[in-house]
MITIDREN-503883 format. One record per atom (N, C-alpha, C, O): x, y, z; residue in one letter. Coordinates in steps of 0.02 Angstrom, whole numbers, padded with zeros to 5 digits, always signed. Example, Ala and Ser with C-alpha at 12.3 -4.5 7.8 and 13.67 -1.06 7.14 Angstrom:
% MITIDREN-503883
+00660-00284+00390A+00615-00225+00390A+00660-00165+00390A+00712-00166+00423A+00642-00112+00354S+00684-00053+00357S+00645+00002+00394S+00670+00057+00402S
END
This chain:
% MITIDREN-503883
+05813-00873+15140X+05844-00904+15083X+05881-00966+15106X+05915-00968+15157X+05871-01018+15064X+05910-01087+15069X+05939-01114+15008X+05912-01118+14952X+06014-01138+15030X+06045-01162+14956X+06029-01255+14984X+06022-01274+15043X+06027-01293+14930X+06039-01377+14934X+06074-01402+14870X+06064-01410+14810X+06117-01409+14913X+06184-01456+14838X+06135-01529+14837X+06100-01552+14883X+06144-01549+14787X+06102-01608+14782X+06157-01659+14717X+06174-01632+14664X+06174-01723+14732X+06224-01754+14671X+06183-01775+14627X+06122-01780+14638X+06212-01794+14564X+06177-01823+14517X+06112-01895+14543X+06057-01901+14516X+06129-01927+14580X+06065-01991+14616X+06025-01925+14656X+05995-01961+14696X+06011-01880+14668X+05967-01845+14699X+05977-01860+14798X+05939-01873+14845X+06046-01848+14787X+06058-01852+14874X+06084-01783+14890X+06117-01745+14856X+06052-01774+14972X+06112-01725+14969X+06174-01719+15002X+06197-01752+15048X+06199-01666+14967X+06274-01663+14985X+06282-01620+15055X+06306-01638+15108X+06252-01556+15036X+06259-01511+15099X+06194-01448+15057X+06163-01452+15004X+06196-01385+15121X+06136-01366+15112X+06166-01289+15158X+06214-01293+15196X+06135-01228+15146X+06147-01203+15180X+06110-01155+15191X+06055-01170+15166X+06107-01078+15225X+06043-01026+15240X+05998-01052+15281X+06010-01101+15316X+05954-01026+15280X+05880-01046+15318X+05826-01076+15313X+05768-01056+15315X+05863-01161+15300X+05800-01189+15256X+05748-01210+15318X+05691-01225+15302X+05764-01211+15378X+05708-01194+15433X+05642-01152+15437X+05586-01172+15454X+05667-01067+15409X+05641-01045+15384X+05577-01054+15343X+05522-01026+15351X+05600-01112+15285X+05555-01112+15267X+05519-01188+15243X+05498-01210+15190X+05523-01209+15301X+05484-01281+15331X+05538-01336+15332X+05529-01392+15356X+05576-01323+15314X+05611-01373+15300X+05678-01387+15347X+05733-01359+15345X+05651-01450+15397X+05666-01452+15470X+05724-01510+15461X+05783-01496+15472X+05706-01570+15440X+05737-01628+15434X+05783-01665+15383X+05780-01723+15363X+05831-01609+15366X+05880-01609+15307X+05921-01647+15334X+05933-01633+15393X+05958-01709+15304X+06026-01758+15316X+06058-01749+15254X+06023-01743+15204X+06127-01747+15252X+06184-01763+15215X+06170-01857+15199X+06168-01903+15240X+06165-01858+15139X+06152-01922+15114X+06084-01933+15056X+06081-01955+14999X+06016-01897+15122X+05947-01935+15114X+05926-01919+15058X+05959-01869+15045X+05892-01929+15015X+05857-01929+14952X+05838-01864+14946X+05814-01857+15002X+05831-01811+14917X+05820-01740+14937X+05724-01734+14912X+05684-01690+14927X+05713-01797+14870X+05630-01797+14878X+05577-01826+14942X+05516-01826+14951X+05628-01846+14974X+05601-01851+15063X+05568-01795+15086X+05510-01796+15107X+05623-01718+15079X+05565-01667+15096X+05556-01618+15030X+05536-01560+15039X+05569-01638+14974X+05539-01588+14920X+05528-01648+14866X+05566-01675+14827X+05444-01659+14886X+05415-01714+14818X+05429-01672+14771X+05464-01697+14726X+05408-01590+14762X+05390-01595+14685X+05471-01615+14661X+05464-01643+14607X+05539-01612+14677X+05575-01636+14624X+05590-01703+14595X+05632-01716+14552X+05538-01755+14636X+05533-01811+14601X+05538-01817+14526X+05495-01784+14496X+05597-01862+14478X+05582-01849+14418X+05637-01791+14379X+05664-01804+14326X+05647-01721+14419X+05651-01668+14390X+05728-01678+14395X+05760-01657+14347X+05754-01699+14432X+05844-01710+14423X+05869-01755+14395X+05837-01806+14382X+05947-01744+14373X+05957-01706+14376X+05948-01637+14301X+05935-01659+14245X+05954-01574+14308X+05918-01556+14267X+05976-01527+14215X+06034-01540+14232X+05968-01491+14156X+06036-01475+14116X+06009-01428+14108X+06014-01424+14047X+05972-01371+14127X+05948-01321+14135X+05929-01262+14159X+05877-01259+14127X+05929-01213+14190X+05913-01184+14247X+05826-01208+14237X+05801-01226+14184X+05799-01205+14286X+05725-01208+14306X+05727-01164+14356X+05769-01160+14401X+05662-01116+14344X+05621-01077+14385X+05556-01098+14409X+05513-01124+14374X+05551-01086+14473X+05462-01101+14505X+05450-01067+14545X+05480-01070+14599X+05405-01026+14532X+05380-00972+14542X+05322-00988+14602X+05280-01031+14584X+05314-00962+14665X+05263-00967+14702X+05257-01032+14715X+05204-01052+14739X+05305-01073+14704X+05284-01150+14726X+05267-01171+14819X+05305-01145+14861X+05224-01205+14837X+05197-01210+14898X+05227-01278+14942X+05213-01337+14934X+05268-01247+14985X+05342-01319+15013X+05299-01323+15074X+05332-01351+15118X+05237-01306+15097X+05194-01323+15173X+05158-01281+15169X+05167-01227+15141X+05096-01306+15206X+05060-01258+15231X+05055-01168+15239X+05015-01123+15227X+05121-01176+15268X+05136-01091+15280X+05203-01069+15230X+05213-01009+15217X+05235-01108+15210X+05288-01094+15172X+05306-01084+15091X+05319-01137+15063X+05307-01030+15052X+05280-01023+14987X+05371-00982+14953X+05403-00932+14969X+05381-01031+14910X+05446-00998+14888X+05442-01009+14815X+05410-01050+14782X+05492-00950+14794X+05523-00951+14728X+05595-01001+14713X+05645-00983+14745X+05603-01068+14664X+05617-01123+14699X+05672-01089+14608X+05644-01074+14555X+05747-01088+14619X+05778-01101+14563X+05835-01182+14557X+05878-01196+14599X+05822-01212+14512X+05852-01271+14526X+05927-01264+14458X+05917-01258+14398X+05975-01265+14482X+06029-01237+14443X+06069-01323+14429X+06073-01366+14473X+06093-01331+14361X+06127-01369+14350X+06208-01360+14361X+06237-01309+14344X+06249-01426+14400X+06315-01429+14412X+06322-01477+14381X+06279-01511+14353X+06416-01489+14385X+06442-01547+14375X+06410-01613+14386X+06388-01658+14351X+06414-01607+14417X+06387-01676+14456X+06332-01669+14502X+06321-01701+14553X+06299-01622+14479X+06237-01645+14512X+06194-01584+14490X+06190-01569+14430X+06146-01529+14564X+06109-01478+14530X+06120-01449+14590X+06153-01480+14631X+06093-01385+14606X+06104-01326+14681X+06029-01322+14650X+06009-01325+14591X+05988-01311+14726X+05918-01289+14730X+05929-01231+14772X+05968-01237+14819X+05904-01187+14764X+05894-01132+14778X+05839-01118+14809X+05800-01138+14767X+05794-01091+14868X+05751-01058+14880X+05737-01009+14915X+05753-01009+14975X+05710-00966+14892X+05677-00902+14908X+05616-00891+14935X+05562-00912+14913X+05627-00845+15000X+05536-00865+15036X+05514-00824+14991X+05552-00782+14967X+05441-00830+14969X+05416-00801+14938X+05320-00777+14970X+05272-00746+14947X+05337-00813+15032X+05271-00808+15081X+05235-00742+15077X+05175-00738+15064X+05268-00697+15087X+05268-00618+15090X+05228-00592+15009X+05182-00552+15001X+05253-00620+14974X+05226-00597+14915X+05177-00640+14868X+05162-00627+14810X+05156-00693+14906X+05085-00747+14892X+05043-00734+14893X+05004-00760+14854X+05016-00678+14946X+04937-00654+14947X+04931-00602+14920X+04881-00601+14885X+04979-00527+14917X+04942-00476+14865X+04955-00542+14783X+04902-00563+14759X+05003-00560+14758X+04994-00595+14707X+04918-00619+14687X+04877-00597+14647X+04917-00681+14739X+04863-00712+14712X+04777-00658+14725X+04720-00668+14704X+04804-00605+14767X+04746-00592+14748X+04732-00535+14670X+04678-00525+14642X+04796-00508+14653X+04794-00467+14575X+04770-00519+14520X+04728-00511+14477X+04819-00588+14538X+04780-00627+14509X+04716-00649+14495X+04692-00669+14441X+04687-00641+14560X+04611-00650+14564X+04565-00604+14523X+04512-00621+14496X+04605-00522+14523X+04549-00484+14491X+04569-00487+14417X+04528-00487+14371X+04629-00490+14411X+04637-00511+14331X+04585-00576+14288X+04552-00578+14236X+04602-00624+14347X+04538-00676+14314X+04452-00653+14323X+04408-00681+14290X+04442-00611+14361X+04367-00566+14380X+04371-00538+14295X+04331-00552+14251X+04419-00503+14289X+04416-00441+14258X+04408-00478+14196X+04361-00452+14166X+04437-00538+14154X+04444-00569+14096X+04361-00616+14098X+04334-00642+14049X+04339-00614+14159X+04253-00656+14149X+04216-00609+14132X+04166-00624+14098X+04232-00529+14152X+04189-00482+14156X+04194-00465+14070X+04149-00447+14033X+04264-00479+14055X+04262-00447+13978X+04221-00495+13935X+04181-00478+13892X+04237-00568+13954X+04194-00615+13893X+04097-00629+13927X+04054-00663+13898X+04089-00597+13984X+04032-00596+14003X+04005-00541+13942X+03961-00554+13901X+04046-00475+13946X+04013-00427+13913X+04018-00444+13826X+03970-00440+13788X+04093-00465+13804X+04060-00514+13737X+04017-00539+13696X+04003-00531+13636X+03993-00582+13752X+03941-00621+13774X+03864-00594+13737X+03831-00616+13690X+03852-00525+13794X+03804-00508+13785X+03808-00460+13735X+03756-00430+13726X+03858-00444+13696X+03867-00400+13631X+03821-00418+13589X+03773-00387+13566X+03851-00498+13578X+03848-00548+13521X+03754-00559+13530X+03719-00565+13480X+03730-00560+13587X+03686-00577+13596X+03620-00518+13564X+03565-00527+13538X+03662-00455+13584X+03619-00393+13561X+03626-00403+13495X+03573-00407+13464X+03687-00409+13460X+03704-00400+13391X+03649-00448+13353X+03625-00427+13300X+03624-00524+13385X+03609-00572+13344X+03526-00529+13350X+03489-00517+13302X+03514-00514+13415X+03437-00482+13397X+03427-00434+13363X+03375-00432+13332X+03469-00387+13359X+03462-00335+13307X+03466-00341+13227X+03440-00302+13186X+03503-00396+13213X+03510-00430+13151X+03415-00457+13151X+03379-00444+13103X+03396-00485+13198X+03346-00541+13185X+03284-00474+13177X+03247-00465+13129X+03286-00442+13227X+03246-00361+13204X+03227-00338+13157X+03166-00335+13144X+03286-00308+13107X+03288-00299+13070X+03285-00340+12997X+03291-00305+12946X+03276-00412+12988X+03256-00440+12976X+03172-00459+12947X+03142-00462+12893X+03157-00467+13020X+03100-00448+13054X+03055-00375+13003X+03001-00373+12973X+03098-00334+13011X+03070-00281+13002X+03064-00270+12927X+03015-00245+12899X+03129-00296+12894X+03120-00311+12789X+03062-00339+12794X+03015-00309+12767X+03044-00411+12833X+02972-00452+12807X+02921-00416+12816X+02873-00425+12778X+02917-00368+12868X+02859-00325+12878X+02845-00268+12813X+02791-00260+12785X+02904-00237+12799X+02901-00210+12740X+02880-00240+12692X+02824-00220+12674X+02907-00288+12655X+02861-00308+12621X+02815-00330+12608X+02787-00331+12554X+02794-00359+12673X+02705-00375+12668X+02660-00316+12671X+02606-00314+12642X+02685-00267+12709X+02644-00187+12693X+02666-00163+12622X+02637-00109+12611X+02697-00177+12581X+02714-00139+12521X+02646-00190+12463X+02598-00169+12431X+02674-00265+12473X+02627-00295+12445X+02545-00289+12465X+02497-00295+12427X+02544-00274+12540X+02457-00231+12547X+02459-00185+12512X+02417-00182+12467X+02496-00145+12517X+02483-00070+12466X+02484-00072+12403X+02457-00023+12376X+02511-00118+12361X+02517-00123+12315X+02444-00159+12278X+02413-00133+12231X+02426-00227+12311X+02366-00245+12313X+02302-00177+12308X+02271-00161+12257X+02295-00150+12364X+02258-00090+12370X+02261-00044+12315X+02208-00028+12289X+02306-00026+12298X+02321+00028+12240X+02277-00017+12177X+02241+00005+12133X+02291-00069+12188X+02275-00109+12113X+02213-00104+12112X+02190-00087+12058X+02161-00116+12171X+02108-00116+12178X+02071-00038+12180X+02015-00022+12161X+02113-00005+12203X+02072+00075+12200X+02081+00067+12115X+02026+00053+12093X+02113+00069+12080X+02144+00106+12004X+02079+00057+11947X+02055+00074+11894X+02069-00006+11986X+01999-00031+11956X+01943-00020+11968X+01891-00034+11936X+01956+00021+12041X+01881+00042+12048X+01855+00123+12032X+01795+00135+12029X+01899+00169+12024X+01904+00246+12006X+01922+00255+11941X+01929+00312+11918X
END
């Protein structure tokens, strides 16, 4: 876990925990705090709490990022969240499997449904062209008996 006081111009003030931990090597009192965290380009200061969930600060470093509004400025917060990135993304993964598998099968509902409609269809025109043979036929036996 790492705290970063940050002032309203997006400098920082001070910083504290283990932001080593989690990549974040080259912190100064002063420097622009989007030197080592682009994504808050833009995002300060904020009048809000903000949450970010699984956000990716390097290569190996994956945190839950809360950015808290102060007086005069905002506290960033982060949480390693490394540990809990891969079972995540992979439930995620079968959740998105599992939602292709449902509109795959949809899919082929709609597809049975439209031939069975067209079948049956199919199958009225057949009827009535055998009713109108039979009917024909009948007409012709009843003139000829």
């Amino acid at each position: 876990m790492a705290y970063l006081h940050i002032d309203e111009y997006g400098k920082l003030i001070s910083w504290g925990g283990q932001p080593h931990k989690l990549g974040l090597e080259n912190l100064r009192v002063g420097q622009s705090i989007t030197e080592n965290l682009n994504f808050l380009e833009g995002m300060l200061p904020v009048s809000d709490i903000l949450v970010l969930r699984f956000l990716s600060l390097c290569e190996e470093h994956c945190a839950h990022v809360h950015v808290i509004p102060d007086n005069h400025g905002s506290y960033v917060l982060l949480f390693d969240a490394s540990s809990e990135y891969d079972p995540q993304q992979q439930l995620q993964q079968q959740i998105n499997d599992l939602k292709l598998l449902n509109y795959q099968k949809n899919q082929l509902l709609q597809a049975l449904d439209n031939q069975q409609n067209q079948l049956k269809q199919s199958g009225k025109q057949k009827v009535g062209i055998m009713t109108r043979i039979i009917q024909y036929l009948a007409g012709i036996c009843r003139k000829t008996f």
